[in-house]
C-alpha positions in Angstrom: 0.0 0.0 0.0 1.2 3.6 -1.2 1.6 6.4 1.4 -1.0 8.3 0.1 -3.7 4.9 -0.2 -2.7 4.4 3.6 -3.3 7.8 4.5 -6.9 7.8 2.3 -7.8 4.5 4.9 -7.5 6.4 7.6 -9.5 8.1 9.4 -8.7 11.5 10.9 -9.2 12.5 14.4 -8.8 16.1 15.5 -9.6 16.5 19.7 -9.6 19.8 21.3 -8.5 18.9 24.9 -9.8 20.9 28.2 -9.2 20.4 31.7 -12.8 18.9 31.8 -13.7 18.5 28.4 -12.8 17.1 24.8 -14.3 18.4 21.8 -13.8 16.0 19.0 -14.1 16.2 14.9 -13.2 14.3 12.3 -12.2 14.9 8.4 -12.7 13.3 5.7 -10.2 12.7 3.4 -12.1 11.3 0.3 -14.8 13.8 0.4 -13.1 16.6 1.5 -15.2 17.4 4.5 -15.0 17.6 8.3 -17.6 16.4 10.5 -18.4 17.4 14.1 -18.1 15.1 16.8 -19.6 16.7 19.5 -18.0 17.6 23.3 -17.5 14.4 26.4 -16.4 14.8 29.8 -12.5 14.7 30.0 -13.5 11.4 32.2 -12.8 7.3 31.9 -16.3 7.5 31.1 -16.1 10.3 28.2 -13.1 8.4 26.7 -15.5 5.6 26.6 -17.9 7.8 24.6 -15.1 9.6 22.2 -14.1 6.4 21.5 -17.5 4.4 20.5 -18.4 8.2 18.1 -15.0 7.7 16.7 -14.8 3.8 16.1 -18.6 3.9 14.5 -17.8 6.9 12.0 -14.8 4.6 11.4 -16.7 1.5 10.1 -19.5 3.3 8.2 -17.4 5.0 6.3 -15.3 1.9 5.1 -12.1 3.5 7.0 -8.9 0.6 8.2 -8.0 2.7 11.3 -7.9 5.8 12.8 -5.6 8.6 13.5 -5.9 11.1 16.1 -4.3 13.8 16.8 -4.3 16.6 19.7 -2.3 19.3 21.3 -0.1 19.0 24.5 -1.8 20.7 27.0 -0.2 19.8 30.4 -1.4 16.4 30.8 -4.8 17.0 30.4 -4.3 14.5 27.4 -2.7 11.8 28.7 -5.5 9.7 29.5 -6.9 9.9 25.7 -3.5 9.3 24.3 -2.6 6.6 26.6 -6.3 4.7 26.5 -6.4 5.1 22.3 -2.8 3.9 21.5 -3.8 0.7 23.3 -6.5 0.7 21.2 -4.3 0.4 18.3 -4.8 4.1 16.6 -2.1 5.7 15.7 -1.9 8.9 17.7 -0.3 12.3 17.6 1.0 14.9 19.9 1.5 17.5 17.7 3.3 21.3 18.0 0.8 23.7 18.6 2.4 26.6 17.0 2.8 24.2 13.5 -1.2 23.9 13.8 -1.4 27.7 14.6 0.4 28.0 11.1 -1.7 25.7 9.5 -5.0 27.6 10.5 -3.9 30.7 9.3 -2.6 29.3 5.8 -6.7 28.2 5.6 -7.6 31.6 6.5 -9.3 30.5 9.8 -9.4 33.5 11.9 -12.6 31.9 14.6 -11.3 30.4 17.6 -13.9 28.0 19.4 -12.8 24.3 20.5 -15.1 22.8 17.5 -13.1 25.1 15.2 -9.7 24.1 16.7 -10.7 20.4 16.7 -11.5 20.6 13.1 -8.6 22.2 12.3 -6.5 19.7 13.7 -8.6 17.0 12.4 -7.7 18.4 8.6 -4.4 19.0 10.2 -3.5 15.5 10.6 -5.2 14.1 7.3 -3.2 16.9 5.1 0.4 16.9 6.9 0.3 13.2 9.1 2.1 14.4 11.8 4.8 11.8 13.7 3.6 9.2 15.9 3.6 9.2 19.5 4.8 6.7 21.3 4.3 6.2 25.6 7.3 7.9 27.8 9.2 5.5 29.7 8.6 4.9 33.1 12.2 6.7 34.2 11.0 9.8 31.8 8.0 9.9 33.6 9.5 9.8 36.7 11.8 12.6 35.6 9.3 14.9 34.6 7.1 14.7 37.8 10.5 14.9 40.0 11.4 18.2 37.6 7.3 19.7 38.0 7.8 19.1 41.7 11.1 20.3 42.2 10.0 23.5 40.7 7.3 24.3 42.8 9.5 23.9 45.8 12.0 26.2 44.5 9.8 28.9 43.7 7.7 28.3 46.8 11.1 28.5 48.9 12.0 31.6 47.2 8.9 33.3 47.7 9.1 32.3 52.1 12.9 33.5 51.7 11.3 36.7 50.2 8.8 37.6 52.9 11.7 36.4 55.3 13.9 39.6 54.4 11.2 41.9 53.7 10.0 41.0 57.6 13.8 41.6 58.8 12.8 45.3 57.8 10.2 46.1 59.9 10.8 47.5 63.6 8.8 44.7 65.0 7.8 41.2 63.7 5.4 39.4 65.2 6.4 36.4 66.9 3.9 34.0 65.3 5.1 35.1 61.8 8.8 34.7 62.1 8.4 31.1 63.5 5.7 29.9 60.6 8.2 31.9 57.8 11.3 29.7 59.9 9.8 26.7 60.1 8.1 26.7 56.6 11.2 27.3 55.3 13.1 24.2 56.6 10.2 22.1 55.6 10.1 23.6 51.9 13.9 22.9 52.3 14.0 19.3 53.1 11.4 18.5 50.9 13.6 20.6 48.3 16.6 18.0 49.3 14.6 15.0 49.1 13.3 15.4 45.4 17.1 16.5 44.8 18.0 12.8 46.4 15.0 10.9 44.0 16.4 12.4 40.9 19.8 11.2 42.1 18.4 7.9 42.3 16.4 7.6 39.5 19.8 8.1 37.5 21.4 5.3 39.6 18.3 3.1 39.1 18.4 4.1 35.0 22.1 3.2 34.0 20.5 4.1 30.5 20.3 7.8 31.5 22.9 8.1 34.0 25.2 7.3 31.0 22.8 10.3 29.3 23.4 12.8 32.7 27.0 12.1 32.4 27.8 12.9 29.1 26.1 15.8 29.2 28.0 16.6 32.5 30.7 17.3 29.8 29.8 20.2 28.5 30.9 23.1 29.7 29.2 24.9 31.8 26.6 22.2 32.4 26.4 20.9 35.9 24.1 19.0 38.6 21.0 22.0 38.5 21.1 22.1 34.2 21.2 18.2 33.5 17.7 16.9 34.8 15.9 19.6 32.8 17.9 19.3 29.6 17.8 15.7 29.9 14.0 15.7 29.8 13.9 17.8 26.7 16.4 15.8 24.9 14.2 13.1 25.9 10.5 14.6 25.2 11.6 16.0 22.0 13.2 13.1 20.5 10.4 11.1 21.8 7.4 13.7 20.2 9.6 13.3 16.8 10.1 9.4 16.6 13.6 10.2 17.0 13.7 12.2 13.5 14.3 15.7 15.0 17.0 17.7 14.0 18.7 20.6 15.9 16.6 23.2 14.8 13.6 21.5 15.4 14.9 21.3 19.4 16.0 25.0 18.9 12.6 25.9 17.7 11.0 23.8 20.6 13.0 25.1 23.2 12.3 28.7 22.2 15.5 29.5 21.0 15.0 30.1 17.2 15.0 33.6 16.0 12.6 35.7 15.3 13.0 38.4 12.4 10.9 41.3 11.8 12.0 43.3 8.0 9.6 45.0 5.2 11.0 46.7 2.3 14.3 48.7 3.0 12.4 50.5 6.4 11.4 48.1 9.0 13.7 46.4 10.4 13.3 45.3 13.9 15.6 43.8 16.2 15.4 40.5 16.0 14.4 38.3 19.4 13.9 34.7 20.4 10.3 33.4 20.2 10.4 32.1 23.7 7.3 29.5 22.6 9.0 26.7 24.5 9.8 25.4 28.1 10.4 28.5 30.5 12.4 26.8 32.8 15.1 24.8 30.4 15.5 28.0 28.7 16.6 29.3 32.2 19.0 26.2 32.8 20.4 26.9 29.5 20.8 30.6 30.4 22.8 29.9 33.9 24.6 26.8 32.4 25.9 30.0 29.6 27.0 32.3 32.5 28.7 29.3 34.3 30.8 28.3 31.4 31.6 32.1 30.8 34.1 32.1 33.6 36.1 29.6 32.4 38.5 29.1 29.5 36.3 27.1 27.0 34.6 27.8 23.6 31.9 29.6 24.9 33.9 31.7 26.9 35.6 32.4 23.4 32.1 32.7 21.6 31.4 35.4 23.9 34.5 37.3 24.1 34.2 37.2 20.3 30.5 38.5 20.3 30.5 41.3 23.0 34.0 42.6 20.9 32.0 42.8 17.9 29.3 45.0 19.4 27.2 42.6 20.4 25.0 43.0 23.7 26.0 41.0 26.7 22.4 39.6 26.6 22.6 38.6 22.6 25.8 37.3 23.0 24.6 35.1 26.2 21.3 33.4 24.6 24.0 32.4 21.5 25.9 30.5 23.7 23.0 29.5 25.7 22.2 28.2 21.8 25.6 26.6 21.5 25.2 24.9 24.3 22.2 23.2 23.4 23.1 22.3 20.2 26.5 20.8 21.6 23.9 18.8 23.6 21.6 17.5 21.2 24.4 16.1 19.4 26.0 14.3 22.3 22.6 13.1 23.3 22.3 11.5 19.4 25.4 10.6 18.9 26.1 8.7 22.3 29.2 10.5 22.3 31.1 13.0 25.1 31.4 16.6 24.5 34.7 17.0 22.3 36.0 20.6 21.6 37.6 19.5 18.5 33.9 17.8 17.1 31.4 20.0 18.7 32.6 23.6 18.2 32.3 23.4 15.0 28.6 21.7 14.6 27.9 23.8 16.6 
């Protein structure tokens, strides 16, 4: 069977996914069409009911499978991906901004959840986006640890915060400096103990402790930039059936450029798109300033870049850049970082 006669056998499966809804459509490939599936509870039960719509538009239109596609949207999925892969359809988590692109090459300018399932229904019959495939159970882990140990970091900071600004005042009421004190330890040791399971997980993984360690490498990369950038290696080769390329990862990191020209007068600076992960952007950023101080190839990158004219700021996202790229090709090629190799892929 041809790509496109197995493509024209299946049927395509757009779902617009809410914290406590789905809102399902179809399209059509041989007609041309889409068709509206309706909204069900983001429940076991709802599932159930996607799935019977789905499977009975299936079989009276004569289709050999289905395949659905929907956007990540925290988790909120992971039951519907999860319950239809073992089913047997062939499932997609595609990039919402590559949708967002799509829509507005059809001119769609309405923006409902029927409208966005549709479009990702016709989405996923026009371009057949990768297939998704379950996390591991260790990449799970790590992304759960990584959620976790965020929120403890950024609740700490926020006690350490109303800490100082307390030390200010004349007089602090004695209730308030021993809840701030002792919430503090306890965010601390909690802080510890997720440090301690990541830890572990590596020693329990040998698979990605070898991962951690090459990574551990590069330079400026150390113990607080290798769990995040390990889960993106991870998430990104997983959302691409390991068929990504660099500036794909650049692009889903948030890294890629952004350039803003028309005719010979506008001509914007040009900035970062920031669409992806907040917080590995941030361990890329620190692992940039780290490596800064020594005598490496980003040091040099720099030197070279701030001598040019170049903003300290500009100059420290390109190695931030560097050193994700430097990454992505140690995490593909199983290989540790080697100046001689890597500086100049890079």
């Amino acid at each position: 069977m041809t790509r496109a006669a197995e493509v024209e056998t299946k049927l395509a499966v757009g779902v617009d996914v809410g914290k406590s809804e789905l809102v399902a459509a179809i399209w059509v490939v041989s007609e041309k069409r889409a068709e509206e599936l309706g909204a069900v509870a983001n429940s076991v039960e709802g599932i159930a009911q996607l799935i019977q719509r789905v499977e009975e538009r299936q079989k009276a239109l004569g289709m050999s499978g289905v395949h659905l596609a929907v956007e990540p949207t925290g988790k909120y999925e992971a039951h519907l991906v999860y319950e239809t892969h073992q089913r047997g359809w062939q499932v997609s988590v595609v990039n919402p901004v590559a949708v967002r692109d799509y829509a507005g090459s059809l001119g769609r300018r309405a923006k409902t959840d029927q409208q966005d399932a549709l479009v990702l229904a016709r989405y996923t019959a026009e371009r057949q986006p990768a297939a998704w495939t379950p996390p591991s159970e260790a990449m799970d882990e790590l992304d759960m640890l990584l959620s976790r140990r965020r929120d403890l970091a950024s609740m700490l900071q926020a006690e350490r915060n109303r800490q100082h600004s307390f030390a200010w005042r004349i007089r602090v009421a004695s209730a308030v400096q021993h809840t701030l004190a002792e919430n503090i330890q306890h965010l601390e040791r909690a802080l510890a103990e997720i440090e301690q399971a990541i830890t572990d997980l590596y020693d329990q993984n040998p698979p990605m402790a070898e991962e951690a360690a090459r990574l551990d490498t590069i330079p400026g990369v150390g113990p607080k930039t290798i769990p995040p950038l390990l889960a993106v290696l991870l998430r990104y080769d997983q959302l691409t059936a390991g068929h990504g390329t660099h500036r794909g990862l650049t692009a889903f990191v948030g890294l890629d450029a952004t350039v803003h020209t028309s005719g010979t007068s506008v001509h914007k600076r040009g900035l970062i798109s920031k669409k992806g992960d907040p917080i590995v952007r941030a361990a890329l950023y620190q692992a940039a300033l780290g490596a800064i101080r020594g005598h490496n190839a980003v040091h040099a990158t720099y030197d070279r870049m701030v001598a040019s004219g170049k903003p300290k700021l500009v100059a420290l996202v390109a190695c931030a850049h560097k050193i994700l790229i430097w990454a992505w090709h140690i995490f593909r090629n199983k290989t540790p970082y080697d100046p001689a190799l890597h500086v100049k892929s890079a």
